[in-house]
MARGU-344419 format. One line per 2 residues: number of its first residue (from 0); their letters; for each residue x, y, z of N, C-alpha, C, O. Coordinates in steps of 0.2 Angstrom, whole numbers. Each point is the difference from the previous one (the first is absolute). Last residue first. Example, Ala and Ser with C-alpha at 12.3 -4.5 7.8 and 13.67 -1.06 7.14 Angstrom:
# residues 2
1	SA	64:-11:35:4:6:1:-4:5:3:3:6:1 ~ -1:-34:-1:-4:6:0:4:6:0:5:-1:3
***
This chain:
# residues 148
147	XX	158:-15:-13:0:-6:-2:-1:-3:-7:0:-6:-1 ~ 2:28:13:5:0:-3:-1:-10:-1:5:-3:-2
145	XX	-21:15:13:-1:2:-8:9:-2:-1:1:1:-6 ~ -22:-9:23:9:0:-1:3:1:-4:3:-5:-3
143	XX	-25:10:8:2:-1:5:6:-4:-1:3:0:6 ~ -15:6:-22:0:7:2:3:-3:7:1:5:4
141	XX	6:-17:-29:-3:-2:6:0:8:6:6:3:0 ~ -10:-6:-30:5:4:9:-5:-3:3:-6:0:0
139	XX	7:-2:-25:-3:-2:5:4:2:4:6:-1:0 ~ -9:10:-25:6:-4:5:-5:0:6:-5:5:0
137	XX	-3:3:-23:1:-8:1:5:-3:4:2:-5:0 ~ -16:29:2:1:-2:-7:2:-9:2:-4:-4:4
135	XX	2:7:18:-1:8:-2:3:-5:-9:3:-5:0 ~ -13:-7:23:1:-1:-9:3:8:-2:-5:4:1
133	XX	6:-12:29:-2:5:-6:1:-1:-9:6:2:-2 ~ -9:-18:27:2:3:-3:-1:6:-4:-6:1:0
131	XX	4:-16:23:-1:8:-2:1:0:-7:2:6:0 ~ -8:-25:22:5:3:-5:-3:5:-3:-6:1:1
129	XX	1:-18:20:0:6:-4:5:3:-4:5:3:2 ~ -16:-22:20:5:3:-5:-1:3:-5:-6:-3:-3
127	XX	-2:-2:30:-1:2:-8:2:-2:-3:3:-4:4 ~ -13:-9:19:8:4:-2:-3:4:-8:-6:-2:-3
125	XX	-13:-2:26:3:-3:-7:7:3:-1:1:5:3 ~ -18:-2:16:8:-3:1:0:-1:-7:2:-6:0
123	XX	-19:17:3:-1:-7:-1:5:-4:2:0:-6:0 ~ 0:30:1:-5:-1:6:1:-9:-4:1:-3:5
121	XX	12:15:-17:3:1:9:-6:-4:1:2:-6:2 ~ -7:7:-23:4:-4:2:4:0:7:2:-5:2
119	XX	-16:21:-10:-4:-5:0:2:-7:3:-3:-3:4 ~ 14:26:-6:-4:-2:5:-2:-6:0:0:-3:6
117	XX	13:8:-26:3:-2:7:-5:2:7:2:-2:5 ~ -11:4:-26:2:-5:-1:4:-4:6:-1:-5:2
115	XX	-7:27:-6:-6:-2:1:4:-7:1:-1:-2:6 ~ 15:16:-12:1:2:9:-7:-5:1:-1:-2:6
113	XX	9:1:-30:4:-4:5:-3:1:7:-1:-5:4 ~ -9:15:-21:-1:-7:1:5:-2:5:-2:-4:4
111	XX	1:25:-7:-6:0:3:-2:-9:1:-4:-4:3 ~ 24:15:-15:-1:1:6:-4:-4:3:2:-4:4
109	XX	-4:5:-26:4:-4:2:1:-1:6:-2:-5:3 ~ -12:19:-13:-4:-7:0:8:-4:3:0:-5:4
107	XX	-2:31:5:-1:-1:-6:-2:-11:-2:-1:-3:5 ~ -9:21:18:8:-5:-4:-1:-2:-7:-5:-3:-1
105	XX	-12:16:16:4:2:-5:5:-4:-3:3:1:-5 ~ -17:-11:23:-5:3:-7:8:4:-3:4:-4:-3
103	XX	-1:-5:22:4:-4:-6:-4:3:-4:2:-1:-6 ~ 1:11:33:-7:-2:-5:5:-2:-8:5:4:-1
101	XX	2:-9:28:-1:4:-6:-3:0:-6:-2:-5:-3 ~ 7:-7:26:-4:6:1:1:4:-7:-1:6:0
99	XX	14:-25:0:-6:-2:4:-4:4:1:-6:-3:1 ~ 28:5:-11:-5:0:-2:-9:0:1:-5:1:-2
97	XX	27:11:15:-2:-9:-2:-4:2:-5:-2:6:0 ~ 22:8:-5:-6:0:4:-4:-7:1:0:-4:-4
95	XX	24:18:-3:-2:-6:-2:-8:3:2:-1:6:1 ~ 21:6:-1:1:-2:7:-6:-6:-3:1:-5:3
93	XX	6:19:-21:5:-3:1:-2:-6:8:3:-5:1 ~ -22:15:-17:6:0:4:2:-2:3:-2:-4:3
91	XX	-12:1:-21:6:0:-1:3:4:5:5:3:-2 ~ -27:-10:2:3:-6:0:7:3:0:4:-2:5
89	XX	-19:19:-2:2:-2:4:3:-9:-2:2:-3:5 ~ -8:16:-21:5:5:3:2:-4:6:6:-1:0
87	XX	-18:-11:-19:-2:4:3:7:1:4:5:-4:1 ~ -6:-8:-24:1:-1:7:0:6:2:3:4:-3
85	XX	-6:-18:-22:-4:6:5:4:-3:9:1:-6:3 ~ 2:-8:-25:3:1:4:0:6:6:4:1:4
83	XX	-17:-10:-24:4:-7:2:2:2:7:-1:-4:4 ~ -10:20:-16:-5:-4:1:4:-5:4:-3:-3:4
81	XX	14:19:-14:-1:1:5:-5:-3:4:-1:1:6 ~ 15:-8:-26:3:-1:8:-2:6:5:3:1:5
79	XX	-16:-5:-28:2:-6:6:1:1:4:-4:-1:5 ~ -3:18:-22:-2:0:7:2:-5:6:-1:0:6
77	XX	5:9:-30:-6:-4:0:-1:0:6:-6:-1:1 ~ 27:5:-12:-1:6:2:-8:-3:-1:-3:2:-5
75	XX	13:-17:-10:3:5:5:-6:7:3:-4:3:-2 ~ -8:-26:-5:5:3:-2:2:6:5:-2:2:5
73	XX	-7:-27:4:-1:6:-1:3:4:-6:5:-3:-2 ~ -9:-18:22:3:2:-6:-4:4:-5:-6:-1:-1
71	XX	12:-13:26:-2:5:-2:2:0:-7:5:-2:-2 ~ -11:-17:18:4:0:-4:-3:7:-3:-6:0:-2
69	XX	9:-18:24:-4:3:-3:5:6:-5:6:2:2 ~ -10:-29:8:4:8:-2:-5:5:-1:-6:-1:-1
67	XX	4:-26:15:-3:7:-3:6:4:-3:6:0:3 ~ -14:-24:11:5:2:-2:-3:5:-3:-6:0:-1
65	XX	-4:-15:22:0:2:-5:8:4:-4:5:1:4 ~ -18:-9:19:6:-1:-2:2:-2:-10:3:-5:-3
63	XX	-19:19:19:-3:-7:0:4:-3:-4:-3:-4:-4 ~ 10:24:6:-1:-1:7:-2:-7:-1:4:-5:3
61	XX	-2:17:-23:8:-2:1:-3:-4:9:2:-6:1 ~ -22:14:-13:4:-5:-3:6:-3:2:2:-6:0
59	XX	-10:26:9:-5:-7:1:3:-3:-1:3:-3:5 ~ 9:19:-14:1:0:8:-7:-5:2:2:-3:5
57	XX	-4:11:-27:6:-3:1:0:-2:6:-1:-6:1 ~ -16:17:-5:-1:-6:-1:6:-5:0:0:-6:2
55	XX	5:30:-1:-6:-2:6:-1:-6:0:2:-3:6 ~ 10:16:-22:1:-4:3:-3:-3:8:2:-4:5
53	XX	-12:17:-24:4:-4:-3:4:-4:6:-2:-6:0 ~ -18:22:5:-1:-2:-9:6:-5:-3:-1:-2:-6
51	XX	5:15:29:-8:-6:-2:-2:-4:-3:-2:-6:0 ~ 19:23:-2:4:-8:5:-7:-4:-2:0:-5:-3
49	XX	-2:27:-7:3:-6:-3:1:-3:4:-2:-6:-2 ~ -10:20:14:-5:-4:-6:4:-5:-4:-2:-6:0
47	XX	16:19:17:-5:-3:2:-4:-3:-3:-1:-6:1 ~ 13:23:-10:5:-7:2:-3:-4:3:2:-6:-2
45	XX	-20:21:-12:7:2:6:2:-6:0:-4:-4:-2 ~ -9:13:-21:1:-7:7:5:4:2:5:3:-3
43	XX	-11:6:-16:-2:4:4:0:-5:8:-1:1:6 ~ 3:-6:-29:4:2:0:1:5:8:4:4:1
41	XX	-18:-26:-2:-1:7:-5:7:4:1:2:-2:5 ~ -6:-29:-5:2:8:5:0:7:-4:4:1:-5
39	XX	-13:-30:2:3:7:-4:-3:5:6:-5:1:2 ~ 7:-28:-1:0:4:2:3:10:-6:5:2:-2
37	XX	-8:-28:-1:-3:1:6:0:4:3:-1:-2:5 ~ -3:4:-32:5:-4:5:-2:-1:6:-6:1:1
35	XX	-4:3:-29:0:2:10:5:-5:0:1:-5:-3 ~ -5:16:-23:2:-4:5:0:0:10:3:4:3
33	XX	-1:8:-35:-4:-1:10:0:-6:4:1:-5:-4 ~ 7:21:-22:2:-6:8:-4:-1:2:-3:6:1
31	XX	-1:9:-18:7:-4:-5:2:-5:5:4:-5:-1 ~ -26:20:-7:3:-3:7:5:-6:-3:0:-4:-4
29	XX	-11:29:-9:3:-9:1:1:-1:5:3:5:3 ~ -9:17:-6:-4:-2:1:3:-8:0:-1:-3:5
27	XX	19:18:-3:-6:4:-1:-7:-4:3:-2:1:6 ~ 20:-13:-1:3:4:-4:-6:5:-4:-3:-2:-5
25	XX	8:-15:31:-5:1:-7:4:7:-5:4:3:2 ~ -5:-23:20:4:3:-5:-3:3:-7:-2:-3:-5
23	XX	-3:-6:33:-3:-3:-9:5:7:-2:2:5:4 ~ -7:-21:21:4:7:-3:1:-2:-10:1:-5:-3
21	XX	-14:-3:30:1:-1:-7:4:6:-3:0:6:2 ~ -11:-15:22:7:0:-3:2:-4:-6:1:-5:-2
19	XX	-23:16:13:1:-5:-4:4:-4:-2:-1:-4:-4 ~ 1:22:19:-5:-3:1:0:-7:-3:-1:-5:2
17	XX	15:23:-9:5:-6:6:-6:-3:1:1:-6:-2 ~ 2:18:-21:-6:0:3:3:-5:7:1:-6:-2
15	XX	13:18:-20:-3:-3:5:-5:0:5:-3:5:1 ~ 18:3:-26:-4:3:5:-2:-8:5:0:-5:-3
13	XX	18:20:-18:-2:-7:3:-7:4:6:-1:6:2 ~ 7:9:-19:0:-9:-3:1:-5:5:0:-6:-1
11	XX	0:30:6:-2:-1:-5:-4:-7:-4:-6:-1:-2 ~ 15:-1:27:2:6:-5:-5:0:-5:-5:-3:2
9	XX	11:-8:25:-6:0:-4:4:7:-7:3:5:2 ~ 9:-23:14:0:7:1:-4:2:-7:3:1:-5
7	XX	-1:-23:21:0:3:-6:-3:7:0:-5:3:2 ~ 15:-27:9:1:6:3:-1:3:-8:4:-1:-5
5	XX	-9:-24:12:1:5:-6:3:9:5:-1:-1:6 ~ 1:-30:-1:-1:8:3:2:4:-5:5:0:-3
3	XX	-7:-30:6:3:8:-5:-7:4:3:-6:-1:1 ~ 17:-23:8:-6:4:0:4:6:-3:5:3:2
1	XX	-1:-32:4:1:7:-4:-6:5:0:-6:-1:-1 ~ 17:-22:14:-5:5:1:2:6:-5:5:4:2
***
């Protein structure tokens, strides 16, 4: 299952329409791209829109015993590892919180996959597995056993 998600931060030359999830490229009057995906998010989606618009489907998919990545990319300073990695104040305290009475709208897509992921699976008795890593330039780190 492949699905492309745009997060597009509308400029000059680039611009978007989510309704129609299309995003066209333009240089004055020329159109130099366009193209739809299954998803384009306004620079204005909460953590909540992105999970919706990208890994949402994933978490279907992985339940009905499927496989999934999901794959941020971006240039510097674009927005990833807030989109990837958003956590609200109460995730990070130290004494934890159940999730079960908590609202996941703000968790950034990683978060928000896994706690959607381990409910699902609590309630199905299923087991997980899960890997992490990070491409930074051309070295790959494992994020859950980085000295591997």
């Amino acid at each position: 299952m492949v699905r492309v998600a745009v997060w597009c931060k509308d400029s000059t030359a680039v611009h978007s329409n989510a309704e129609e999830r299309r995003v066209w490229v333009k240089r004055g009057s020329t159109l130099l791209y366009s193209s739809t995906f299954d998803a384009v998010l306004p620079a204005s989606a909460s953590p909540d829109d992105m999970y919706k618009g990208t890994a949402a489907h994933l978490v279907e998919h992985a339940m009905s015993g499927g496989t999934g990545s999901v794959v941020c990319f971006g240039a510097f300073d674009s927005g990833k590892t807030s989109a990837m990695n958003a956590v609200p104040s109460w995730a990070a305290s130290p004494t934890g919180a159940d999730h079960g009475d908590v609202d996941l709208a703000p968790l950034g897509i990683v978060a928000r996959t896994l706690c959607e992921m381990h409910a699902q699976a609590k309630a199905a008795g299923l087991r997980l597995t899960l890997a992490a890593v990070q491409v930074y330039f051309e070295m790959v780190t494992d994020l859950l056993h980085p000295s591997a």
